[in-house]
Structure formats: C-alpha cells, structure tokens
MARMITI-204326 format. One record per atom (N, C-alpha, C, CB): residue number from 1; chain; atom name; x, y, z. Coordinates in steps of 0.05 Angstrom, whole numbers. Glycine has a CB too. Layout:
SITE     i   ch   at        X        Y        Z
SITE   NUM    A   CA        X        Y        Z
...
***
This chain:
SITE     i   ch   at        X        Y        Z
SITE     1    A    N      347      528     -835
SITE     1    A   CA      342      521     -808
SITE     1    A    C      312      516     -804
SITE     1    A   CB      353      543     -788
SITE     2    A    N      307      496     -785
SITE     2    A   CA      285      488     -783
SITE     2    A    C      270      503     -763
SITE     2    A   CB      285      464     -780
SITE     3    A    N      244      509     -756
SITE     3    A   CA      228      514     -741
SITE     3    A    C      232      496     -715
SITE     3    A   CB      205      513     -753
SITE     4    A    N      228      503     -685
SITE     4    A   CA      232      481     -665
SITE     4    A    C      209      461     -664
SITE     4    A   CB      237      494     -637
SITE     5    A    N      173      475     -681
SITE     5    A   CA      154      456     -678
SITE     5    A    C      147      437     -706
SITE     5    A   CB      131      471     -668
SITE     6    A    N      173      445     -722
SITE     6    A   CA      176      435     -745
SITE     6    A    C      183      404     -746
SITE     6    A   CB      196      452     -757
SITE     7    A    N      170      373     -756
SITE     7    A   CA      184      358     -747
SITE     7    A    C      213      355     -778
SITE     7    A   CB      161      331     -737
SITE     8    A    N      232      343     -765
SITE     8    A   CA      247      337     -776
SITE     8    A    C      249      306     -791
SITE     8    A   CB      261      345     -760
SITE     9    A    N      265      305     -814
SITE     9    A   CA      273      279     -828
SITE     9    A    C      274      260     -806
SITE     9    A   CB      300      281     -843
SITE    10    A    N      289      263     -782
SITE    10    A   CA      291      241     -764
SITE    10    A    C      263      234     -742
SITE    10    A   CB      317      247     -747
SITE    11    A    N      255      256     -736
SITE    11    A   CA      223      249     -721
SITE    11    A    C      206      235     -737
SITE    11    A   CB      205      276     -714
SITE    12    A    N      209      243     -764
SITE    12    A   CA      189      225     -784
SITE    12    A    C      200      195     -793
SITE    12    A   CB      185      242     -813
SITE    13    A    N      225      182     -786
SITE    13    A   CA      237      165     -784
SITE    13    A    C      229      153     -759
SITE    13    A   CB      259      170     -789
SITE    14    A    N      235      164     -746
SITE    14    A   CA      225      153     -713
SITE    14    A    C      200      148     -707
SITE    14    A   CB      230      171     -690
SITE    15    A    N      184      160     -723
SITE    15    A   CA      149      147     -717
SITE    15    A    C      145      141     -744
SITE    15    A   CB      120      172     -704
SITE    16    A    N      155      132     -760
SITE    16    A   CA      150      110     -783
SITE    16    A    C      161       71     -766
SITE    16    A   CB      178      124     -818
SITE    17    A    N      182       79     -754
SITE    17    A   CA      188       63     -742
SITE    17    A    C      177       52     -718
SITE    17    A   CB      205       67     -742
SITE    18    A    N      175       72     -702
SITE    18    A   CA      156       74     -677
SITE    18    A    C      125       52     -686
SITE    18    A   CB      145      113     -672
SITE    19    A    N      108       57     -713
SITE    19    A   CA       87       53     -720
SITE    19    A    C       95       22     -725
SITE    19    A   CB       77       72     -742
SITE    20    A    N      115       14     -736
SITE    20    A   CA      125       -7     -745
SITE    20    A    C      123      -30     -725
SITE    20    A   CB      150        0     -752
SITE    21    A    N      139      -11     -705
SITE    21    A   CA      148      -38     -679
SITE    21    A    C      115      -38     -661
SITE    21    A   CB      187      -23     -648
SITE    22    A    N       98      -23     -668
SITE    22    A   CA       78      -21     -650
SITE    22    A    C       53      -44     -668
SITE    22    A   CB       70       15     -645
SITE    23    A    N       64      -51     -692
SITE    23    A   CA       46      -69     -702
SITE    23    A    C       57      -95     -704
SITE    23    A   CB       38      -61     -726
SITE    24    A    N       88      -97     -688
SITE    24    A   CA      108     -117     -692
SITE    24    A    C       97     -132     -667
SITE    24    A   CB      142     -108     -693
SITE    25    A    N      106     -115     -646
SITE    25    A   CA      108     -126     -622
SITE    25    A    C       81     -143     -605
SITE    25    A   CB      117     -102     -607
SITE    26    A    N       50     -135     -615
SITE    26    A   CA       32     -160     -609
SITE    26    A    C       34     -187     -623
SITE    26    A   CB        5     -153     -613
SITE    27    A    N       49     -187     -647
SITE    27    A   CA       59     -213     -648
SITE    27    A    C       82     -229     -643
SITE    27    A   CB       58     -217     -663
SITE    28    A    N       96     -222     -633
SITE    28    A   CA      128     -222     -621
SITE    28    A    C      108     -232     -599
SITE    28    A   CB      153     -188     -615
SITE    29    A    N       99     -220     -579
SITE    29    A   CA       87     -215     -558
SITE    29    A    C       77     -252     -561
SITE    29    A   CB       64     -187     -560
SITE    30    A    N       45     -250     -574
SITE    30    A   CA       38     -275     -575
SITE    30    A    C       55     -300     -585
SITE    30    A   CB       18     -273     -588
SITE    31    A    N       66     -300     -603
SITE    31    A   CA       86     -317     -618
SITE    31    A    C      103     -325     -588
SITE    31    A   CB      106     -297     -647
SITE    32    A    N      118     -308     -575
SITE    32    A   CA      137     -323     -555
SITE    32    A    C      112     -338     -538
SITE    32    A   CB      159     -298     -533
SITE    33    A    N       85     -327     -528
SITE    33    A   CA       71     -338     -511
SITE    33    A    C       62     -369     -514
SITE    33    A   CB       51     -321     -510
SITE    34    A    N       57     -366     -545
SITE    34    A   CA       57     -400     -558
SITE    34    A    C       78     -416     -550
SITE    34    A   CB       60     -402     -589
SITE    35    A    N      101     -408     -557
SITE    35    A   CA      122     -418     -554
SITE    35    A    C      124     -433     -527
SITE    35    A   CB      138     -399     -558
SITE    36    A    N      127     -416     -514
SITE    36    A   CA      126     -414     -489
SITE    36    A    C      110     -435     -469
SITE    36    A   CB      117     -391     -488
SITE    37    A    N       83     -438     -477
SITE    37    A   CA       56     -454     -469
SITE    37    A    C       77     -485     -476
SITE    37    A   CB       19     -445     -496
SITE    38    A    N       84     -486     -508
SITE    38    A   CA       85     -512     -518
SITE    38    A    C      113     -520     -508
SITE    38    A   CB       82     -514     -550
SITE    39    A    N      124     -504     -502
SITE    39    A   CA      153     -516     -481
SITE    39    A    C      148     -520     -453
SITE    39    A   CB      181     -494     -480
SITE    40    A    N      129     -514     -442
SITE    40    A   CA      124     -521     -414
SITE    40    A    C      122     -557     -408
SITE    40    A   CB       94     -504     -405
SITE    41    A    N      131     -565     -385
SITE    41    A   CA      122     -585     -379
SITE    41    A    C      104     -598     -381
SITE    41    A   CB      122     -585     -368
SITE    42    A    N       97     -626     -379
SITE    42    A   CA       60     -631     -377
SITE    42    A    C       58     -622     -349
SITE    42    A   CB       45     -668     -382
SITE    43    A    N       39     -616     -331
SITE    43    A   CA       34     -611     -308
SITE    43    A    C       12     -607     -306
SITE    43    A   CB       46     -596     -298
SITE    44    A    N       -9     -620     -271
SITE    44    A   CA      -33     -607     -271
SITE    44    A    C      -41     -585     -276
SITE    44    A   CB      -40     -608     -257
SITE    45    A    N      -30     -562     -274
SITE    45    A   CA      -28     -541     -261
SITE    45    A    C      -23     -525     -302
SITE    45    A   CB        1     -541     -228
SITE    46    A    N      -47     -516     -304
SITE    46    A   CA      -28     -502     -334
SITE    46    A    C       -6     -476     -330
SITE    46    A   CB      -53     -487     -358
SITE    47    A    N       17     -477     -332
SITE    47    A   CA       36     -471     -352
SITE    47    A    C       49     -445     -363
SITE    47    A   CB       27     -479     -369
SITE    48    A    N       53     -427     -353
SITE    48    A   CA       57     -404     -380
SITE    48    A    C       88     -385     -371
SITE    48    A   CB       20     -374     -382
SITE    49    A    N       69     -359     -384
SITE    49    A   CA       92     -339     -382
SITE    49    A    C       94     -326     -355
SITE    49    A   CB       87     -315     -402
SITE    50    A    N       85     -325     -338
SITE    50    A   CA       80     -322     -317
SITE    50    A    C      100     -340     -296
SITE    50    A   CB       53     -327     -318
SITE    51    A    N       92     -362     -293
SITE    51    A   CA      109     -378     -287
SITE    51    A    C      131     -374     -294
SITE    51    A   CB      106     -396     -293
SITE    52    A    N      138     -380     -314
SITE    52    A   CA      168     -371     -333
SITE    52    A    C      179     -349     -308
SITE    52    A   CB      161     -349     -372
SITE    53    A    N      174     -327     -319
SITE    53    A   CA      183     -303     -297
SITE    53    A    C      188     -301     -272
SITE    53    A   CB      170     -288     -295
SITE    54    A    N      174     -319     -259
SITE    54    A   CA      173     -329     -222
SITE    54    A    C      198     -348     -229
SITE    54    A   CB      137     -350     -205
SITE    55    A    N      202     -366     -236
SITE    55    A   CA      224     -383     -235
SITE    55    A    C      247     -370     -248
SITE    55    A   CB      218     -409     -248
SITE    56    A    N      240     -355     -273
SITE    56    A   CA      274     -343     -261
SITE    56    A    C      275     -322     -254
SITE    56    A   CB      297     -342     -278
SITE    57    A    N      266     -307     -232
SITE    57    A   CA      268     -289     -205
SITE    57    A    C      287     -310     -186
SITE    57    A   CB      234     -281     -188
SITE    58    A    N      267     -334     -184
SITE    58    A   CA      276     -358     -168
SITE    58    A    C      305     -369     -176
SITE    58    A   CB      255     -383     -172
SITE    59    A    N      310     -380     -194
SITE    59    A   CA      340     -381     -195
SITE    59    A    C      368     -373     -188
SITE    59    A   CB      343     -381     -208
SITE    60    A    N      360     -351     -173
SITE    60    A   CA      375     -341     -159
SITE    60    A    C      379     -342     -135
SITE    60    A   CB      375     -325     -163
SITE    61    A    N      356     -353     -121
SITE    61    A   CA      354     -363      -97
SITE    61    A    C      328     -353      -79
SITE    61    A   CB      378     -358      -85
SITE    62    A    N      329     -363      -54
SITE    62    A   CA      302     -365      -38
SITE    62    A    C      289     -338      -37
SITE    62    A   CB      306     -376       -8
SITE    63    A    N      264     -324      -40
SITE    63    A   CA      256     -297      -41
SITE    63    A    C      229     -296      -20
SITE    63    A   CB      248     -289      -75
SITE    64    A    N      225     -286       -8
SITE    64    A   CA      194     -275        4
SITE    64    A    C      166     -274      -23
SITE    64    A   CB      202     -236       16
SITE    65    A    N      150     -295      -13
SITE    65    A   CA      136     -284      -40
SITE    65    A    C      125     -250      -32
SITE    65    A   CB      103     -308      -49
SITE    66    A    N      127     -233      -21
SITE    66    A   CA      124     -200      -26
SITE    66    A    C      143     -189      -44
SITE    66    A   CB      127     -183        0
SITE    67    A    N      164     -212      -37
SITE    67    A   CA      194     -185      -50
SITE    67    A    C      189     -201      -88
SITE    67    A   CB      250     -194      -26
SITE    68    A    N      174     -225      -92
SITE    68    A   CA      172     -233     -119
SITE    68    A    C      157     -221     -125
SITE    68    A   CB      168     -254     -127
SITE    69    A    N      125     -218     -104
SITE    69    A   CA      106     -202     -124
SITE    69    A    C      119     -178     -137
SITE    69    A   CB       80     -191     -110
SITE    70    A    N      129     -157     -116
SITE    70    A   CA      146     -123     -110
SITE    70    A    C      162     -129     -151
SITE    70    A   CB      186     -124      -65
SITE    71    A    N      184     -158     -152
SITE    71    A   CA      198     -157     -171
SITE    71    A    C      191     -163     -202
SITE    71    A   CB      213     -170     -164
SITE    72    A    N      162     -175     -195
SITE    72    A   CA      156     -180     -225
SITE    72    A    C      130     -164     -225
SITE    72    A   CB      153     -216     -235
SITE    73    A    N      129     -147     -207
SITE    73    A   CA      109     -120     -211
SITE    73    A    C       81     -135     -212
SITE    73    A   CB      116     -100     -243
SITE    74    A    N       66     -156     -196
SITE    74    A   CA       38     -164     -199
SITE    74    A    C       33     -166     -174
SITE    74    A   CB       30     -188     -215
SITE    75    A    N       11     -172     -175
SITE    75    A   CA       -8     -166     -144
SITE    75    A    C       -3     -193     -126
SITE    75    A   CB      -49     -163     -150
SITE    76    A    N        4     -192     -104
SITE    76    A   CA        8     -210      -81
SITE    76    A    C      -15     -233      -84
SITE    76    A   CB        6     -193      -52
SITE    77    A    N      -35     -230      -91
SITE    77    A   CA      -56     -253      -95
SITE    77    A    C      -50     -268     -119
SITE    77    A   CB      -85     -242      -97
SITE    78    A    N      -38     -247     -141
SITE    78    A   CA      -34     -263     -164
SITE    78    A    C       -5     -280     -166
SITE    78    A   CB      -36     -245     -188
SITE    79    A    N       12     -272     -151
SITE    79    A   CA       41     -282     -146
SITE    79    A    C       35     -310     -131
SITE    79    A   CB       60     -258     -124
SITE    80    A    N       22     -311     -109
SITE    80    A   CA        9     -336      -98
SITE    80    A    C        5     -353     -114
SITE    80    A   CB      -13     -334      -87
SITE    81    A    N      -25     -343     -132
SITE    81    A   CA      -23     -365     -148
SITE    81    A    C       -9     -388     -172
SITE    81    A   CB      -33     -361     -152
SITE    82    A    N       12     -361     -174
SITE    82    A   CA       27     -374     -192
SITE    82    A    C       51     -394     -174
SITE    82    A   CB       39     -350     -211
SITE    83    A    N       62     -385     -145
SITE    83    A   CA       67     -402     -136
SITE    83    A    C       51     -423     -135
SITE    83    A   CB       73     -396     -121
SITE    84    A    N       25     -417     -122
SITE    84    A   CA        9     -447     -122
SITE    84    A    C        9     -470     -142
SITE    84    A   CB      -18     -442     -122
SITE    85    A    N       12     -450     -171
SITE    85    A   CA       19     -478     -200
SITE    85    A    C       40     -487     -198
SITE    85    A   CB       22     -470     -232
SITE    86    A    N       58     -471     -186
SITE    86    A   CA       83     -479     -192
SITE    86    A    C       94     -505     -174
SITE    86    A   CB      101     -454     -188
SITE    87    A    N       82     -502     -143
SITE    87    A   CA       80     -526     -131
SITE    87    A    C       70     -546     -129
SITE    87    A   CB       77     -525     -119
SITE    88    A    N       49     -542     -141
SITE    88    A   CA       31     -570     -149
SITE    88    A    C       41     -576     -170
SITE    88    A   CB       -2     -569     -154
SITE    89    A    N       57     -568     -190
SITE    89    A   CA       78     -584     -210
SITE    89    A    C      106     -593     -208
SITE    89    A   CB       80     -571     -230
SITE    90    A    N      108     -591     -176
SITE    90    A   CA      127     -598     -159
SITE    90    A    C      156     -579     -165
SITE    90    A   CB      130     -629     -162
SITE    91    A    N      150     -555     -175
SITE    91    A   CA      176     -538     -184
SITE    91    A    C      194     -530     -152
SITE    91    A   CB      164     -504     -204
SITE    92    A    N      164     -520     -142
SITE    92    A   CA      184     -495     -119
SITE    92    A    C      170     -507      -96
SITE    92    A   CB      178     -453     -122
SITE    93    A    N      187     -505      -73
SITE    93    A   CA      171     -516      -46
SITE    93    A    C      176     -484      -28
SITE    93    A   CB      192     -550      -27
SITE    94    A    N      161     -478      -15
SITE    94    A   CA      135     -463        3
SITE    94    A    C      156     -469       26
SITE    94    A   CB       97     -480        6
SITE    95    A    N      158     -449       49
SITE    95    A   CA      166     -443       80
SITE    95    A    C      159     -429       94
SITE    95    A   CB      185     -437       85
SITE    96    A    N      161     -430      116
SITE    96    A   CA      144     -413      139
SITE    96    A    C      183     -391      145
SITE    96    A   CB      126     -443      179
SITE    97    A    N      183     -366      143
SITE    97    A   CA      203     -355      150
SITE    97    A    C      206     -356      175
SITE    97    A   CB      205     -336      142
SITE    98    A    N      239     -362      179
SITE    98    A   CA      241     -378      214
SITE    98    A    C      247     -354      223
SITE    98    A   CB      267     -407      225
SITE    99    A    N      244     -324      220
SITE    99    A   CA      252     -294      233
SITE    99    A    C      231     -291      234
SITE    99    A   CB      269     -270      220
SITE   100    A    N      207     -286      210
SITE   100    A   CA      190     -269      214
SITE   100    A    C      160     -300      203
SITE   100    A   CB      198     -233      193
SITE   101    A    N      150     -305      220
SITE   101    A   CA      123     -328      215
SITE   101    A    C      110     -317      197
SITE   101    A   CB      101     -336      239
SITE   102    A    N      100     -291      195
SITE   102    A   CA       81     -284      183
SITE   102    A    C       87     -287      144
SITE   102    A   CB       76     -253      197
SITE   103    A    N      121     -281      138
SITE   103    A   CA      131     -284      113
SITE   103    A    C      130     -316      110
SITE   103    A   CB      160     -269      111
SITE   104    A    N      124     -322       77
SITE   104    A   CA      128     -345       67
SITE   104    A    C      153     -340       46
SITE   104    A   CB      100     -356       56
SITE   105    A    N      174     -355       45
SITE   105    A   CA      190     -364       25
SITE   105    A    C      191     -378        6
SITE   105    A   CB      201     -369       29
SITE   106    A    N      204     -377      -14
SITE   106    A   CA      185     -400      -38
SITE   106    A    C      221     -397      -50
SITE   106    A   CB      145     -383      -68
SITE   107    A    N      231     -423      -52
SITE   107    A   CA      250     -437      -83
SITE   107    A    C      250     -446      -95
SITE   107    A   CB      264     -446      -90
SITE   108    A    N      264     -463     -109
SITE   108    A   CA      265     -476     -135
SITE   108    A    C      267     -501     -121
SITE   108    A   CB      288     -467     -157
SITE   109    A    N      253     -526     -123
SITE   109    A   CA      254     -549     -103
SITE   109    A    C      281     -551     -115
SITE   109    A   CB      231     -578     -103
SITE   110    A    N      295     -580      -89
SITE   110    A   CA      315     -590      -96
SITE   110    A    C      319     -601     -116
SITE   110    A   CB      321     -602      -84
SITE   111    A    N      302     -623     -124
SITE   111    A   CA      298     -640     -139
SITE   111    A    C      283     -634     -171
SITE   111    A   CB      286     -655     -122
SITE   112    A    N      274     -606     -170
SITE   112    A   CA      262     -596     -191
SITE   112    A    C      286     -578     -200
SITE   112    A   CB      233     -582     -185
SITE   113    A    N      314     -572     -195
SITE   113    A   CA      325     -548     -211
SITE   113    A    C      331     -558     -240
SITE   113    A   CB      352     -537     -198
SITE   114    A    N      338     -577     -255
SITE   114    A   CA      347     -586     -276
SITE   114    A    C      325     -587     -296
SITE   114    A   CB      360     -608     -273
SITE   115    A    N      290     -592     -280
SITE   115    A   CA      269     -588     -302
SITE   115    A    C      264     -553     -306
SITE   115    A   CB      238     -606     -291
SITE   116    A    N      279     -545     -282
SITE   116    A   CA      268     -515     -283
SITE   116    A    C      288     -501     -305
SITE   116    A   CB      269     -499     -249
SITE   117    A    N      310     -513     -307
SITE   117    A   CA      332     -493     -316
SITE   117    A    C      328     -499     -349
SITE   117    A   CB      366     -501     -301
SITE   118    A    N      332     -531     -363
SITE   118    A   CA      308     -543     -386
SITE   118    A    C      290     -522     -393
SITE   118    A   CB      289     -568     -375
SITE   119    A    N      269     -523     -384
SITE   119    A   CA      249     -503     -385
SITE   119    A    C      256     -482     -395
SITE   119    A   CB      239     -497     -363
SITE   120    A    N      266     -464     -380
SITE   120    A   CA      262     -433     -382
SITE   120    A    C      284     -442     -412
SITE   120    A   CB      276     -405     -349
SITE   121    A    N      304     -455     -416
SITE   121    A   CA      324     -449     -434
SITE   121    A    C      312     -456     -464
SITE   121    A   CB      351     -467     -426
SITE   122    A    N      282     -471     -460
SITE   122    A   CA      272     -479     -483
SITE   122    A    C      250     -461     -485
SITE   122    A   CB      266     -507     -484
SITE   123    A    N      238     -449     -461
SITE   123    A   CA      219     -424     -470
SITE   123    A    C      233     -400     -479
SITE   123    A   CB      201     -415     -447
SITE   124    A    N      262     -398     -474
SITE   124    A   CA      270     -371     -500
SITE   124    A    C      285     -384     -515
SITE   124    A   CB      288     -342     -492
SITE   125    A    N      286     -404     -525
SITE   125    A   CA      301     -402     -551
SITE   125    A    C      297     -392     -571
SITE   125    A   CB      304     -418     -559
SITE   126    A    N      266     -386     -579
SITE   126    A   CA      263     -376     -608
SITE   126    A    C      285     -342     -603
SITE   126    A   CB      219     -369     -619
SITE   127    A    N      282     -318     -577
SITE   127    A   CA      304     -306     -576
SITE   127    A    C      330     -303     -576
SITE   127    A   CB      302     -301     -567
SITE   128    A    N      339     -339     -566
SITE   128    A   CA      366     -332     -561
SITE   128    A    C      376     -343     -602
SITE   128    A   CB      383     -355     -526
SITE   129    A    N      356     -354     -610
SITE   129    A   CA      367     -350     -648
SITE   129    A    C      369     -328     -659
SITE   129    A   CB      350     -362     -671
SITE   130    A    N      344     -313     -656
SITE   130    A   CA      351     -281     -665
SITE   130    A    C      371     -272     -660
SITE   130    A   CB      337     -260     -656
SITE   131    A    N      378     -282     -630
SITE   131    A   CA      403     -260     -616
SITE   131    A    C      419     -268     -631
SITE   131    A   CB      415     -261     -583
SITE   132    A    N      431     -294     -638
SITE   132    A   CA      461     -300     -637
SITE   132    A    C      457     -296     -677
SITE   132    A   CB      473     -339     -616
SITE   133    A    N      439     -290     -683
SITE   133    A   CA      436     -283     -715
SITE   133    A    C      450     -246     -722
SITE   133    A   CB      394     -284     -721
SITE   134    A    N      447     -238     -695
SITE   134    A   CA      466     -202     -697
SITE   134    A    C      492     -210     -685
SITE   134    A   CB      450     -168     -673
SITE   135    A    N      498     -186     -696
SITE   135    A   CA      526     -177     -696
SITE   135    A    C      523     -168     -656
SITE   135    A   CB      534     -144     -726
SITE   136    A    N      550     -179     -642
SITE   136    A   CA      548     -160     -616
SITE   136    A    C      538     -143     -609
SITE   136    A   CB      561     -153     -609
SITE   137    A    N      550     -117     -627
SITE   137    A   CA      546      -90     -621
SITE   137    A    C      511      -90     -624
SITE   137    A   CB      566      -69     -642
SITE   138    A    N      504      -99     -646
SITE   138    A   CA      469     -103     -649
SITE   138    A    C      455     -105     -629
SITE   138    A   CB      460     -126     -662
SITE   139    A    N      457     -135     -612
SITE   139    A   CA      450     -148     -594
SITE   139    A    C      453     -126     -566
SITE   139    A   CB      467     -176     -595
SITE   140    A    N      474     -103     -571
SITE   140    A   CA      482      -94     -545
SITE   140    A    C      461      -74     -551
SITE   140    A   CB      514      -85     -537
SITE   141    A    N      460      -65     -568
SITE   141    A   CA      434      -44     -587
SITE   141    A    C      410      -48     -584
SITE   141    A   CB      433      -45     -617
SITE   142    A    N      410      -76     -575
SITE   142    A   CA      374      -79     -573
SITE   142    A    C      364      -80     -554
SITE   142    A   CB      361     -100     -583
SITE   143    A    N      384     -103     -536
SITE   143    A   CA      383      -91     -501
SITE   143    A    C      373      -65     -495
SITE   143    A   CB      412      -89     -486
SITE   144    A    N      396      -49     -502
SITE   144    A   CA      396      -17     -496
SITE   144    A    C      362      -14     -494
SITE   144    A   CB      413        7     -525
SITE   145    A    N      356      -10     -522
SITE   145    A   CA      332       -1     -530
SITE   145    A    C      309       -8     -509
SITE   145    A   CB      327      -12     -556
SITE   146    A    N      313      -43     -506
SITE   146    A   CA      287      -56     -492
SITE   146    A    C      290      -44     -457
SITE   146    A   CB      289      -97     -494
SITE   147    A    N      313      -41     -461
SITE   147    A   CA      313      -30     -427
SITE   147    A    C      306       -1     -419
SITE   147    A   CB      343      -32     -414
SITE   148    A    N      314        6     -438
SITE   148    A   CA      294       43     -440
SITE   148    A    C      273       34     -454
SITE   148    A   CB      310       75     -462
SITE   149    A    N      257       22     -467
SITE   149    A   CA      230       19     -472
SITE   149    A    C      211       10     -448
SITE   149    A   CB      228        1     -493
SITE   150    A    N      221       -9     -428
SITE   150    A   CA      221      -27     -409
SITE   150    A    C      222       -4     -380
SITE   150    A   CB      249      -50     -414
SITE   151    A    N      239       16     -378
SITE   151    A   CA      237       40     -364
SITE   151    A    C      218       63     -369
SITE   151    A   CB      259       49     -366
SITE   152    A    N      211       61     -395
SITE   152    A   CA      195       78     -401
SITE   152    A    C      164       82     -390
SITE   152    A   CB      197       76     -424
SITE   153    A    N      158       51     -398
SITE   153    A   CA      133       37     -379
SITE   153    A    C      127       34     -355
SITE   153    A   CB      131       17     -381
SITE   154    A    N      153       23     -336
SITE   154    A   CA      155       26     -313
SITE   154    A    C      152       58     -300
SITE   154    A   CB      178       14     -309
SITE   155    A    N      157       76     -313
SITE   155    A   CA      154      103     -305
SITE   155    A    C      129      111     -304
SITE   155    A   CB      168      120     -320
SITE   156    A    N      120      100     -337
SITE   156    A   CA       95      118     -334
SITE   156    A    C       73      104     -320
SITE   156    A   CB       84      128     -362
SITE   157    A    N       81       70     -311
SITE   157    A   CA       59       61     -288
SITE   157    A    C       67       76     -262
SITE   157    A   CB       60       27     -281
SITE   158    A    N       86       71     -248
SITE   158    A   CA       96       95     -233
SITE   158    A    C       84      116     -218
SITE   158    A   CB      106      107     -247
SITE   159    A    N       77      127     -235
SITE   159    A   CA       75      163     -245
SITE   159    A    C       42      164     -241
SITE   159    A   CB       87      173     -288
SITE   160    A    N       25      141     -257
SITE   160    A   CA        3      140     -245
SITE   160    A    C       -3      125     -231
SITE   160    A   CB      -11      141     -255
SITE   161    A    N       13      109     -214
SITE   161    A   CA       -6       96     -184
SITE   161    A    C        0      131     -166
SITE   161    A   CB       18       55     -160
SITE   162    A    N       18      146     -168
SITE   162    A   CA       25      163     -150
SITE   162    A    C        2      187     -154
SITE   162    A   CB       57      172     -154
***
C-alpha cells in the first residue's frame, strides 16, 4: 500500500502527459490561428479568431452586444470592435434596441449568412479531419476532456476576479 503523499504509477502518467499536452497545445493553438487568418475573407477590416467566435455566437441569432461580450468572456470595448470589423466587412448589421435605446443589437446581415457560414466551416476544418479520423467514443473523450479543461479555466478566472 501506498503512502497518501506518495505519487502513484498513474499521477506520474498524468503529468508526463499533462507536460506533453502543455508543449502541444501553443502549437495547436497557433497552427489553427494560421489557419484560420488564411481562410478568412479578403476584407478591409483584418480577419481572425476573434471574429470567428462572434459569428458563431451570432448564428444563432440576434444578441445584445453585452450579452456577446458576457459570452465570449472579453471586454465590452473589445467586443465592439470586433463588431466594428465585422461590419465594415459587411458580415453583421448594428440596431438601436426598440425596448431599451440605450442596448445595441448586432446579427449576421441578411445577405452575408452564406459567406458567414463558408467561413467558419473552412476555419475549422483542419479539426473537423482530426475529428472524423477517431473512433466516436474518442471524439466523445475529447470533448469531455476540453470541456473540463475549458471549466477548469473558467473557474480559476472566476475565482480571481472575486
């Protein structure tokens, strides 16, 4: 029997691996961001991951830009601006909320959903090959993981704004 401050065969598995994915993931990281840049539209307005994320919040339909900043977790000035690219590349059109004046609304223009939907489907493809390269149960395995890795972060930002 082991000691409780003893680590075990599997803790030393888990931060061999841990070390692994922590030298994996800034290139994962950059690699999709490339990707990403070079699948964007031409547009005045440059382009990225950022965007990406605001439009598909947006695909689901019309939002308050507070409740986008609130969803993709960035600052109300920075959410703006990414609306602001996004309009000047004619993606999303801008409203005055007819309840409350002081809220602005932002969607996916009419006429822009088919470059928007293009887009995003060509800025993850290099993921959706990995994906469809596992087995289901895999794919359901990695989710898992990224969403408790993904909670994990969210907590501990959390934890210190409080």
């Amino acid at each position: 029997m082991t000691e409780p401050d003893e680590p075990t065969e599997s803790d030393e598995g888990c931060r061999a691996m841990s070390a692994r994915l922590a030298g994996i993931f800034p290139r994962v990281i950059r690699g999709l961001r490339r990707h990403q840049e070079r699948a964007a539209p031409e547009s005045s307005a440059a382009l990225g991951p950022r965007h990406i994320a605001a439009l598909q919040e947006l695909l689901a339909g019309p939002v308050g830009v507070g409740d986008l900043a609130y969803r993709l977790a960035l600052t109300l000035p920075t959410v703006s601006g990414v609306i602001a690219d996004l309009d000047r590349a004619g993606f999303v059109e801008r409203r005055t909320d007819s309840l409350d004046r002081r809220r602005t609304i932002v969607e996916i223009a009419p006429g822009g959903r088919c470059s928007v939907e293009s887009w995003l489907e060509g800025s993850v493809a290099p993921l959706a090959r990995v994906l469809a390269a596992l087995e289901p149960q895999e794919r359901v395995a990695f989710l898992k993981a990224m969403d408790l890795l993904e909670r994990e972060f969210t907590s501990e930002a959390e934890a210190q704004r409080s």
